[in-house]
N, C-alpha and C positions, 0 to 999 in steps of 0.2 A: 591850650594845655597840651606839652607832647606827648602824654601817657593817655590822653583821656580821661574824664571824670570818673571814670571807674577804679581806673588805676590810682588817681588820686587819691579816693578812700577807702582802697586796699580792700575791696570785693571784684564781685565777675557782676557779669551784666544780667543776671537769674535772682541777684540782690532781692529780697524782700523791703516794702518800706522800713518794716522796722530793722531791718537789717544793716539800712542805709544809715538810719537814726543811730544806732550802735557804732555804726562805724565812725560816725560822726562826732557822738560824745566821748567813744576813745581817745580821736587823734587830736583835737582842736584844743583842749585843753594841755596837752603836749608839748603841741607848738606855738602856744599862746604868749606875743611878744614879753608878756610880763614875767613867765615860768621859764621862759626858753631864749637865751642867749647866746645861742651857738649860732654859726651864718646861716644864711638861707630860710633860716625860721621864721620870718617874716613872708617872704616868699610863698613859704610850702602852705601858712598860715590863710595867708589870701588865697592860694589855689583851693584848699579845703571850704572856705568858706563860698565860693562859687560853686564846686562840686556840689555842697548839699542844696546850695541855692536853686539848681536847677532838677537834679534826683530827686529829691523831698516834693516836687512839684508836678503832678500826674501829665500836665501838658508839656510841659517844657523836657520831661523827660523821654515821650513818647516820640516827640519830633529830634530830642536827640537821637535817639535811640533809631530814629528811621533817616534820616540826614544827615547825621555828625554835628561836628560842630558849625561847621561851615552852614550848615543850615540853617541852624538853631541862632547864629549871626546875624544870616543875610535873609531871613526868610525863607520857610517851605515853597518850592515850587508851585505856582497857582493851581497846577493840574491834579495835585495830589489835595487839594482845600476843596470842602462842600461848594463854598460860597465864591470859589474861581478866585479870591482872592489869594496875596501873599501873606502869609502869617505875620504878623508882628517882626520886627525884629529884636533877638533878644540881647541884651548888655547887662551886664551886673552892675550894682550901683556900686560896684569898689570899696566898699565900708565892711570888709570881714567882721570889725566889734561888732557892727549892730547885725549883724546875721549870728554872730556867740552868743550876742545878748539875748537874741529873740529865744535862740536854742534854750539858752538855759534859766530866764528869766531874772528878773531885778535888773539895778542899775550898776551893781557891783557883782558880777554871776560868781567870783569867789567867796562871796561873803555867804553862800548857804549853809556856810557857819559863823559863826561870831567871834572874835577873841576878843576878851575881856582881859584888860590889862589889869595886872595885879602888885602889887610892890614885893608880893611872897617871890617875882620870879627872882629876885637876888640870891635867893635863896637856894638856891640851885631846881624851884621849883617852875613846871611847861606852862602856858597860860592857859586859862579854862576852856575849852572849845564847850560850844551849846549850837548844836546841829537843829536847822530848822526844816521841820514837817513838810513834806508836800500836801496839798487841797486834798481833800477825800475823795475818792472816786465812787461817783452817784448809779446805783444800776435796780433798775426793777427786777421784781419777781414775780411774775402770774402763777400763782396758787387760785385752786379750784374749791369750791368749795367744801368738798367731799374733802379733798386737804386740811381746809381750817378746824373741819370738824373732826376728824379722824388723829390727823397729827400723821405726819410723815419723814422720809428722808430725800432729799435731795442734793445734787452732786452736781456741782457747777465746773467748767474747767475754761483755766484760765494761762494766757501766756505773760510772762514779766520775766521783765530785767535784772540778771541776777551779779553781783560783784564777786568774780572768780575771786582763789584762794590766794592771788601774788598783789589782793588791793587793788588793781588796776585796773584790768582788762573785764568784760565781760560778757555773758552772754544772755540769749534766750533761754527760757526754762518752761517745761511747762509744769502745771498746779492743777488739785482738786481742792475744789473746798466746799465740805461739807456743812450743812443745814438740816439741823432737826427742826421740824416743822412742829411745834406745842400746839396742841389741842388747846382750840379757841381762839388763835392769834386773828386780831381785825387787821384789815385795812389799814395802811399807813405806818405798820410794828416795822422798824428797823435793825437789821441786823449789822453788825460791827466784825471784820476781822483787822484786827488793828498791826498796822506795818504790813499790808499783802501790796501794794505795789511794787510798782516798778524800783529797784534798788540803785543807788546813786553813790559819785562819790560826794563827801562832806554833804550827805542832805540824809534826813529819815525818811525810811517810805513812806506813802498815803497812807491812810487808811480805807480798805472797799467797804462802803456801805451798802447793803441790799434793803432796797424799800417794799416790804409787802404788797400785790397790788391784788384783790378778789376778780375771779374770770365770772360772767354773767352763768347764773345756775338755768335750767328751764322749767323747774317748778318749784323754790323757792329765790325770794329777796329777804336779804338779811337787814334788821332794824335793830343795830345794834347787839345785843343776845338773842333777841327774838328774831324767829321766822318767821314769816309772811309764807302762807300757803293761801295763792287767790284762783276757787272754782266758778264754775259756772252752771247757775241751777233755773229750773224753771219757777214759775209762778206760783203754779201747785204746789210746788216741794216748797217755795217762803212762805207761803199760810198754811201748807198741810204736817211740813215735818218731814226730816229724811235723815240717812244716814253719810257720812263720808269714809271712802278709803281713802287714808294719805301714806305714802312710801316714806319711811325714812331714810337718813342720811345713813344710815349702820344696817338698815337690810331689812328692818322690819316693816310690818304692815298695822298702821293705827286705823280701828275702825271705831269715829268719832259721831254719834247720835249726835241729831240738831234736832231739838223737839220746841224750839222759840219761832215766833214768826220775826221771819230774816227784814229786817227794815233797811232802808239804802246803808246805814253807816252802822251797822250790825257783825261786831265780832265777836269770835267763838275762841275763847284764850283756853290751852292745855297746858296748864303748867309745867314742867319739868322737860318740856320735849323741842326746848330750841336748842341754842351751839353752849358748848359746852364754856365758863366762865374762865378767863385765862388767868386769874388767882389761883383758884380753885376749880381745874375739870372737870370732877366729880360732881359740882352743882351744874345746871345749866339754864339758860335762861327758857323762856317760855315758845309754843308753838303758837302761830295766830291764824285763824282759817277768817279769809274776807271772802263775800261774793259778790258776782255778779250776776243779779236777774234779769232772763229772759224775758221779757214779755213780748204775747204774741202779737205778729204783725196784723191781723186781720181777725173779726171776732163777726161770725153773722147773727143777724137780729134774734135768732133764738137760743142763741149764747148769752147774746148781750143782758137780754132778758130773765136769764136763768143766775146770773151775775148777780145783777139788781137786786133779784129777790131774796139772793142768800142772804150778800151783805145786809139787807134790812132788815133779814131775820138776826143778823146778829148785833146789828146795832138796836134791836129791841133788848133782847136779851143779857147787852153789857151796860145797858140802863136802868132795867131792871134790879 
């Protein structure tokens, strides 16, 4: 190429990928053998089509970028390779459509619209165009729990493709997009802003979806509405009885009496004090307190002794 692949696709060599990609979906439709019947279109058409071929591509751009083309040809010098070896050499497989095709996908890349023939166009009436959707674009969201439970805002910012005002040409934009975070929203809630990608010609934007994902708390697991608050008590405190502090999610301090003896699968349910229900916030589901007892590792013969004797006394007295 006597310009350079740079000059090929009408940027500098500071291009961003997606810059490249822009330049790209600009001109190639332009000079596309079927839209463009003027000389050299064909020509200019295949040069485009190997510029992105090899700019779009991190290696191949790199060793342009440091060799020319001549390099990028004949292979990199071995001296300049990890492995002493010559780089590949590179050649385009000569097929610009399937380098359009890839770009812009299907088997027809102008058909990402449809015309629907009609017998009205005698009429002096245009045929129907029905523009089709790009994939939705999939992206998570780590919310904390303190989030789910409180309800917040967040501001995500995003770069896309916008169709300047002449229909044609386009650029980079950048975007906020805002998320109110509902009190109670689980695991899995998906959020929808419909038409935020990337803008095209004859295609509709995506849609971005944002998928809820909960971040690990470090003193509750959520079971659904309820929370799971799991301590750690001694043996005393599961036959004798005690009290618990638990911190809430909103700042306060629950101080919950345990007056049951705690057996292994022994929970203690607070109604009203788990994540708040995402119908209705104002109810909320329940707290659960689980433990885990201690017992001691080592007990001497006049412990063990004094053990024996209570429990007999009370297994007398629950027989009684």
């Amino acid at each position: 190429m006597i310009n350079g692949y740079y000059d090929t696709l009408e940027i500098n060599r500071n291009a961003t990928d997606a810059e490249i990609k822009q330049a790209y979906r600009r001109l190639a439709p332009k000079f596309h053998p079927s839209r463009n019947s003027q000389p050299g279109s064909v020509e200019r058409f295949a040069q485009l089509g190997e510029a992105y071929d090899v700019l779009s591509d991190a290696r191949k751009k790199a060793i342009y970028d440091h060799f020319g083309e001549e390099g990028l040809k004949d292979g990199a010098p071995a001296e300049f390779c990890t492995d002493g070896a010559w780089t590949p050499k590179y050649a385009y497989h000569g097929n610009p459509e399937q380098t359009f095709r890839q770009f812009f996908g299907g088997d027809n890349p102008f058909a990402d619209f449809l015309t629907i023939e009609s017998p009205l166009q005698l009429c002096g009436l245009h045929p129907e165009v029905v523009k089709v959707q790009d994939s939705p674009i999939e992206r998570d969201i780590f919310l904390s729990l303190d989030d789910l439970y409180l309800g917040c805002i967040k501001k995500i910012q995003l770069s896309r493709m916008v169709i300047n005002e002449d229909g044609q040409s386009s650029e980079i934009q950048e975007k906020i997009l805002t998320i109110e975070v509902k009190r109670g929203w689980k695991e899995g809630t998906r959020i929808i802003f419909p038409k935020e990608g990337d803008q095209g010609l004859n295609r509709v934007p995506a849609d971005i979806v944002f998928t809820v994902r909960q971040k690990s708390h470090p003193l509750f697991v959520r079971r659904n509405n309820d929370l799971i608050y799991k301590t750690q008590i001694s043996l005393m405190m599961a036959l004798t009885g005690f009290s618990v502090n638990v911190p809430t999610l909103d700042g306060r301090l629950l101080n919950i009496p345990i007056n049951d003896i705690v057996h292994p699968t022994y929970e203690k349910v607070v109604a009203g004090e788990g994540m708040p229900l995402p119908q209705d916030p104002s109810q909320r589901g329940n707290l659960v307190l689980t433990f885990d007892t201690q017992f001691p590792k080592m007990l001497s013969a006049e412990r063990r002794h004094l053990i024996q004797k209570v429990l007999a006394m009370t297994a007398r007295f629950s027989c009684s």
